[in-house]
Structures are given as C-alpha cells and as structure tokens.
C-alpha positions as CSV (number, residue, x, y, z in Angstrom):
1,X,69.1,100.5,98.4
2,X,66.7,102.6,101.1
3,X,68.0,105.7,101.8
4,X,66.6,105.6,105.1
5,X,67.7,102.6,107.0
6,X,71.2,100.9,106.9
7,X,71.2,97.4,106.2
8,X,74.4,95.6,108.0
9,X,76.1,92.5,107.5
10,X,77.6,91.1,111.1
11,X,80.1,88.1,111.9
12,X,77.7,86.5,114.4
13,X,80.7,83.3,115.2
14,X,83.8,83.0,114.2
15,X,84.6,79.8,112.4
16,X,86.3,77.2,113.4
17,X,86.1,75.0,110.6
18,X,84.7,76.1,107.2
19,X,83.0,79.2,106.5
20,X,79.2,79.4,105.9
21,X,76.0,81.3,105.8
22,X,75.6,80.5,109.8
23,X,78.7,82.5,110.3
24,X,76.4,86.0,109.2
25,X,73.6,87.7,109.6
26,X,72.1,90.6,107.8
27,X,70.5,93.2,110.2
28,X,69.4,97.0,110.2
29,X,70.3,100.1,111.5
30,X,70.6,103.4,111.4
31,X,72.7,106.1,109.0
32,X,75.3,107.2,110.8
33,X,76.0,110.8,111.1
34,X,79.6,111.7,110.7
35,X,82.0,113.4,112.7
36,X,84.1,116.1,112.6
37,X,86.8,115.0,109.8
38,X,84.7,112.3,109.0
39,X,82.6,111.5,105.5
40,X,79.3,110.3,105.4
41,X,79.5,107.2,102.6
42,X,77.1,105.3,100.3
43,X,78.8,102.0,99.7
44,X,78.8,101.3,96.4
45,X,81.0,98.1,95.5
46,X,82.6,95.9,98.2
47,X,85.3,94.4,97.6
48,X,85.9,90.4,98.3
49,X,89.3,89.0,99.2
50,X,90.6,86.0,100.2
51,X,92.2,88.0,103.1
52,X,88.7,88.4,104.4
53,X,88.9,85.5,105.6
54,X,92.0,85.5,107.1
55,X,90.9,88.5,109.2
56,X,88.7,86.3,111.3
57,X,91.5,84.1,112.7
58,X,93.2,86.8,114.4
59,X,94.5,90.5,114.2
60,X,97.2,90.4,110.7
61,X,98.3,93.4,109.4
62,X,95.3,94.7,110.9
63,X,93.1,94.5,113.5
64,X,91.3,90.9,113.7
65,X,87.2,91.1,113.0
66,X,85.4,90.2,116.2
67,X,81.9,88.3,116.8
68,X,78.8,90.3,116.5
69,X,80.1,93.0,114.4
70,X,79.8,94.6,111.4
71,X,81.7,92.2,108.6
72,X,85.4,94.3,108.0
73,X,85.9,95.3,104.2
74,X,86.9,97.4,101.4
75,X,85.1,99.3,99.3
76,X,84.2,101.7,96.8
77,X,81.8,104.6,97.7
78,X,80.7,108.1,97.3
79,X,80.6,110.8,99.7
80,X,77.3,112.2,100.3
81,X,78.4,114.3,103.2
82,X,81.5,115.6,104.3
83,X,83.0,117.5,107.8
84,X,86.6,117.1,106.4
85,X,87.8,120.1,104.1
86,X,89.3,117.5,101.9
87,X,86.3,116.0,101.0
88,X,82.7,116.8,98.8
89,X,79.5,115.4,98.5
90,X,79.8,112.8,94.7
91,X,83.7,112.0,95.4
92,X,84.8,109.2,95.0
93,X,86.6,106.8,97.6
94,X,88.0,103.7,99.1
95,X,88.3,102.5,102.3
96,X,87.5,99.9,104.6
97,X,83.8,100.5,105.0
98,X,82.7,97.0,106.6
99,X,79.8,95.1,105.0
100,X,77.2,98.3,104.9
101,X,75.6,100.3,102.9
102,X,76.1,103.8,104.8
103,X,79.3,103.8,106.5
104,X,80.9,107.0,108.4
105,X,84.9,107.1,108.2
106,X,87.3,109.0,109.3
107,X,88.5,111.1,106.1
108,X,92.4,110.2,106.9
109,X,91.5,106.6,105.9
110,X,89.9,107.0,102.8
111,X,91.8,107.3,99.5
112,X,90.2,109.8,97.0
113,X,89.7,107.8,93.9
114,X,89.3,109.1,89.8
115,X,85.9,109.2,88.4
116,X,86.3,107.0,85.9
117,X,83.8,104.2,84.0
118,X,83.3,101.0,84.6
119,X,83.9,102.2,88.4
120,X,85.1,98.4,89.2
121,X,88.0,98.9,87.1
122,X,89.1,101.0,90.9
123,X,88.7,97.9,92.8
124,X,90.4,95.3,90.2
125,X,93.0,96.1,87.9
126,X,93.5,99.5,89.3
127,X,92.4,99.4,92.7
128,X,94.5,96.8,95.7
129,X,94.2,93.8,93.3
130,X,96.1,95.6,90.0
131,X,98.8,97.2,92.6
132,X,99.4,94.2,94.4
133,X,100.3,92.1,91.6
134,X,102.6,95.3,90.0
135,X,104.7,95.8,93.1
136,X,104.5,92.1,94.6
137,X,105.9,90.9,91.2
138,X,108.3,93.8,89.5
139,X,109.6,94.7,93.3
140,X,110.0,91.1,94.7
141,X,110.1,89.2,92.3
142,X,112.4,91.3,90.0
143,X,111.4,89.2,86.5
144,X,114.0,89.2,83.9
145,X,113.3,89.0,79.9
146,X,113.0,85.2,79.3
147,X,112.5,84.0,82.9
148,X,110.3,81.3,83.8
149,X,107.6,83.1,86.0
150,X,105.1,80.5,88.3
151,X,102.0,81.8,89.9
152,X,99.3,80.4,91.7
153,X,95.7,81.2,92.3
154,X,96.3,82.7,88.7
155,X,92.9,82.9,87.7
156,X,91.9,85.2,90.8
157,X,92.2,89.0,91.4
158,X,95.5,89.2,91.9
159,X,97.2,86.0,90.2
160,X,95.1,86.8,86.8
161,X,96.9,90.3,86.4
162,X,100.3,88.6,87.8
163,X,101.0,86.6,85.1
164,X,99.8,89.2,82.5
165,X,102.2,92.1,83.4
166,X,105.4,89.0,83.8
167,X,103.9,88.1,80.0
168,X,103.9,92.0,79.5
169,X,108.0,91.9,80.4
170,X,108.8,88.9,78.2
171,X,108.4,86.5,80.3
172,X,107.8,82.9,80.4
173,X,104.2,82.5,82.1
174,X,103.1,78.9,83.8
175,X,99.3,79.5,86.2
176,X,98.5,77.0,88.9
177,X,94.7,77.0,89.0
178,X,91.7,74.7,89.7
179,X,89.4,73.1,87.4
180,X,90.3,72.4,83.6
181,X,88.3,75.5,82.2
182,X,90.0,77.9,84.5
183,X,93.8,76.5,82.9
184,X,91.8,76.7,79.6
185,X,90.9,80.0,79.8
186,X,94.5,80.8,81.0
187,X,96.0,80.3,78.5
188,X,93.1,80.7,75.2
189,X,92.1,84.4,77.1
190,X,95.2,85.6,79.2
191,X,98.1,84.1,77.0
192,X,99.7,82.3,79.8
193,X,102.2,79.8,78.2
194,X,101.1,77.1,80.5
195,X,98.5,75.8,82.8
196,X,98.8,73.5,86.0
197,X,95.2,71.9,87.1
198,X,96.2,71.4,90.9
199,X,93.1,69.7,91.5
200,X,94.6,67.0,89.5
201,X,96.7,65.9,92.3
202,X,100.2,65.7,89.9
203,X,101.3,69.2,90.8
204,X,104.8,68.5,91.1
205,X,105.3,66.8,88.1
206,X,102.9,68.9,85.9
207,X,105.6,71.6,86.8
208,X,108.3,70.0,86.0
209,X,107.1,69.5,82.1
210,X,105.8,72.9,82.0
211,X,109.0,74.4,83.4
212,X,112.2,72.3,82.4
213,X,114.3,74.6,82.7
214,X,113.1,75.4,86.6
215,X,111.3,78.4,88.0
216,X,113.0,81.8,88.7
217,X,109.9,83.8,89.8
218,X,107.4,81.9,92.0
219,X,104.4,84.6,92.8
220,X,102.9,82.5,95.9
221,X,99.1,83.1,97.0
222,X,98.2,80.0,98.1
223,X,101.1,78.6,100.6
224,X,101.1,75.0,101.8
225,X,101.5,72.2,99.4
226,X,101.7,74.5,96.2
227,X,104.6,76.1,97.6
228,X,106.5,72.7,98.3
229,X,106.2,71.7,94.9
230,X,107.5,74.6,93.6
231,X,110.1,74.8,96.5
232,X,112.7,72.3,94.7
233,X,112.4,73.7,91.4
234,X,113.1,77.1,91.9
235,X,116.4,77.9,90.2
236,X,119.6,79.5,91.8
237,X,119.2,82.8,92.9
238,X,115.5,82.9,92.3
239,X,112.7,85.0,93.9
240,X,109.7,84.4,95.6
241,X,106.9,86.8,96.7
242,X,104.6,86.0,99.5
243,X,101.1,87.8,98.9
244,X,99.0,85.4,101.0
245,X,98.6,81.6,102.0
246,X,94.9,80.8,100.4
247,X,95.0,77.3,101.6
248,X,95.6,77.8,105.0
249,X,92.8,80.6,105.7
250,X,89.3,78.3,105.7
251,X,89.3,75.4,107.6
252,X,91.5,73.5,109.2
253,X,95.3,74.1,109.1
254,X,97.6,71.7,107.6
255,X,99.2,68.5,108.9
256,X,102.1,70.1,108.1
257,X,104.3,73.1,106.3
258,X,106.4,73.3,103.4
259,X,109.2,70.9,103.8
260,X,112.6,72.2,102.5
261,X,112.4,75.2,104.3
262,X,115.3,76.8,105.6
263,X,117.4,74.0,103.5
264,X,116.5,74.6,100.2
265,X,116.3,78.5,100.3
266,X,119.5,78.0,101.2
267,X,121.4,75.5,98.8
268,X,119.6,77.9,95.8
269,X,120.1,81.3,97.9
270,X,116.8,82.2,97.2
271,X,115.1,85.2,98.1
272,X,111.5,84.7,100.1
273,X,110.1,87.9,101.1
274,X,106.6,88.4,102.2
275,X,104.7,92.0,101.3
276,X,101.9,94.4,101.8
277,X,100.5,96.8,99.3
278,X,100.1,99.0,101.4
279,X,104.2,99.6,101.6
280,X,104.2,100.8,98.5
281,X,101.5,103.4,98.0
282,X,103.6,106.2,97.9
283,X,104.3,105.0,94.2
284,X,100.7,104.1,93.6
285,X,100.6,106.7,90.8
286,X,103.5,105.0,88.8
287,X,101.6,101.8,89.0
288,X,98.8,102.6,88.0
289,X,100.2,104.9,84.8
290,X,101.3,101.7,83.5
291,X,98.1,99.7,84.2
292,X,96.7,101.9,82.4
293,X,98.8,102.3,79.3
294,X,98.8,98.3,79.5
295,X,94.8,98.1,79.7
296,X,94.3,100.5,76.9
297,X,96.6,99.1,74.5
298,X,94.8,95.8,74.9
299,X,98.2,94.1,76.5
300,X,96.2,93.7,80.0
301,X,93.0,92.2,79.9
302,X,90.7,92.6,82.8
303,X,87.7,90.1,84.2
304,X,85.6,91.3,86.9
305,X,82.8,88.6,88.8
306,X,80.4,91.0,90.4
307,X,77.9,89.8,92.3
308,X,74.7,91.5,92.3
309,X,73.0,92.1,95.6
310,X,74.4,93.2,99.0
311,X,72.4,90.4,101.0
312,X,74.5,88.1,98.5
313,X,78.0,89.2,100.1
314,X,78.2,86.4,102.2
315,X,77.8,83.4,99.9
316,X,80.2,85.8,97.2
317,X,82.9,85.4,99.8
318,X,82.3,81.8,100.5
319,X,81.9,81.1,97.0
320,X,85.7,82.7,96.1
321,X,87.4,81.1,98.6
322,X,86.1,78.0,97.0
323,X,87.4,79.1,93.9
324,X,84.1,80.0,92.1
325,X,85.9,83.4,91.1
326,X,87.7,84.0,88.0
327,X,89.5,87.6,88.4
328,X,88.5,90.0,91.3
329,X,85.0,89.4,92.6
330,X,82.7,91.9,94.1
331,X,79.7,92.9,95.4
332,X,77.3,95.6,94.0
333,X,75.2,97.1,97.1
C-alpha cells in the first residue's frame, strides 16, 4: 500500500449479463482530506458479498452503484485522522468505504469496532455476516429444540454460521450447497446433519430423504428454484427467512418464480418475512455476546477465504458469486 496515492477500483458498465473483469477498472487518485465530522480511513479488509452484486441492478436497501464510480463496499479500516470528536487516529471501524484504499466518511456512518485479533473475525462471524445469520434465524425463523432447520448457500458467510447456531439450539441441521466437497465438509467440519449437492439436479427429492419429517425453518439465500423445492415441504406453521435471492443477482433472471406462492404459504400458514441486519443493530451487543461465548467454547467454528491483494477484489467477487467461497470471503488491501 503507497501512502501517497489512492488506488481505486471503479464500475466502468454495468452488467447486463454475467459479471466479469471488463466490468472494472483499477485507477489512481488522490487521499482525500476529510471534512468536518468526517475520518480519514486506511482501508484495511473489504468485505465481499453477494449483495455486491445486487447493488448494480438498481437502488435496494440502498442507493444503487452507478457506472464510472468508485466500486460500493464494506469494510474494515483504521482511522488515521479524525475532525469528528468521537473519533482518533488507530480506531477501529466499519463502514461502507467503496473499493479504496483511503476513503473519507462521514463519522455518523461508521461503527466503532473492538480491537481484537484475527481483525477478520469483525467482518465474519462477528461483523454483518455472524449478526445476520443470529437475528435472520433466532428472530424469523424462531427454531425450536428438535426442529428440522434447511439452509441454503450453507457453506457461505452467512449460511455456514446459520446452520451452526440452529445446531447450537438443538436442532436438526440439512445445508444446500454446491459441489460434493462443500456437503462433505458440511457435515465432517460444521456438524450439519445433512448435506444437499444442488448441483446434482435432484434437489427436491434429496430433501425429501434428508428431511422426512418436513422442514420447519427454511433460512433462504438463494431464491428461485431452491426455494420451490423447499416450498412444499415446509411443515404447518413453519418459518421462512428471506436474507437474499443469490440466484437471481448475476445474469439473467429466471424464466420464472417460485410456483406455489401465495397457495402454499397459505394451506401451511406459513410465515415468509424478508429482513435487513441493519433493523436490528440496536441489539448488536447481545449478538455478538453470544457469538462469542459460542466461538470460544469451540461450539461455532469460523472459516474465513481472504484474498490477498486489493487489485484481486474484482475476480474475489466474481469468484464468490460462483461459489468459489467457503465462509465469508474478503479482501486484504
């Protein structure tokens, strides 16, 4: 990292099919110098989500990222200067820096983070990734001791620490993932009771062995055709939490959506409810007491990918939403 010159990664297009390294280019420019109740930052981790992604299709629960600017992201960073009282040179933060090394925010946004080691731990297990799947899955999805508990994407970020905590609560666990190692390591690593290989094409009926008693908790990531095959074997009165629709963000949109939908939600008087983290912050600090009572007794395991290299960002993002990942991935700047 040059302490003199900013290097910047830009959207140049926005895709319309598939992302790739056309879509970005890495450029240079100057530090900024922060503004009254702003912080001066040195990006240390950034942070890659599948959400990233979805970002570029239009404005979500925030603002959509427009051509020919700097690529929108979280991060983890230190403060090297400060014109907000609230903040000193070596804190630590996160916010949404944008793909760049030096990055000048607004103190309001930023969250002042614990200095703790490894650092990544604040943007996995107990950073957006950790309280997502803690609130998504004990608020909406309510598990009960000896439930059958589905989640998919369950060896990313989120889904990997999902199925832990509903493990964690007595749970029976079943991960949709791709790929034969990733179900392996599912259930040999993370002591998920079961493993469904989508990419094997059988979802439906891969379900129904693993769960024959039916779901109750269906923690959805992915959307689409995952989501109809659990649809139908959701039990009376389950729940299911919307985090995010993975297979609809990069490339082109399905032929069409998950059938059984109102019907079926209603026959089983399900509840579907979709969520945002960020609604429940204000109890961030009761999360993340017991993430961490659960990672230091050795009942939550946590996998990081970090990818070394910021000019590497781009292919680390394009790489996860092709399921390269297993648990949250990352950049180091």
């Amino acid at each position: 990292m040059n302490d003199t010159v900013n290097r910047q990664i830009l959207l140049v297009e926005k895709p319309t099919g598939k992302l790739g390294p056309e879509h970005f280019r890495l450029t240079t420019g100057t530090i900024p110098t922060p503004k009254d109740g702003e912080a001066l930052l040195r990006v240390r981790y950034i942070s890659l989500d599948a959400a990233n992604r979805a970002w570029m299709h239009g404005a979500t629960y925030r603002s959509a990222v427009e051509a020919n600017s700097v690529m929108a992201g979280g991060a983890i960073a230190e403060v090297i200067s400060s014109k907000d009282p609230g903040l000193k040179p070596g804190d630590i933060v996160f916010g949404d820096t944008g793909w760049q090394e030096f990055a000048a925010v607004p103190a309001k946004h930023l969250t002042k983070m614990p200095k703790l080691e490894p650092m990544t731990h604040l943007l996995s297990v107990f950073g957006i990734a950790g309280l997502t799947a803690y609130f998504g899955l004990l608020e909406i999805g309510k598990p009960r001791e000896g439930e059958t508990v589905v989640v998919s994407a369950a060896a990313g970020s989120v889904g990997s620490i999902v199925g832990q905590i509903a493990k964690i609560k007595g749970c029976r666990v079943i991960g949709i993932a791709g790929g034969a190692d990733k179900c392996r390591w599912l259930t040999t690593e993370l002591g998920f009771d079961a493993a469904v290989d989508y990419k094997d094409g059988a979802v439906f009926k891969a379900l129904r062995a693993a769960a024959p008693k039916g779901i109750d908790v269906y923690f959805d990531n992915v959307g689409g055709d995952i989501l109809e095959a659990c649809l139908p074997q959701m039990n009376n009165y389950g729940r299911i939490a919307c985090c995010g629709a993975i297979s609809q963000y990069d490339g082109a949109p399905a032929a069409h959506g998950p059938r059984g939908v109102p019907g079926l939600i209603v026959v089983k008087r399900l509840v579907m409810q979709g969520f945002i983290v960020m609604d429940y912050m204000k109890e961030s600090q009761r999360a993340l007491a017991d993430l961490q009572a659960w990672v230091k007794s050795g009942k939550l395991r946590v996998q990081e990918d970090i990818i070394d290299g910021f000019e590497n960002t781009p292919k680390a993002l394009i790489g996860l939403l092709a399921g390269e990942n297993r648990g949250k991935r990352m950049v180091k700047v």
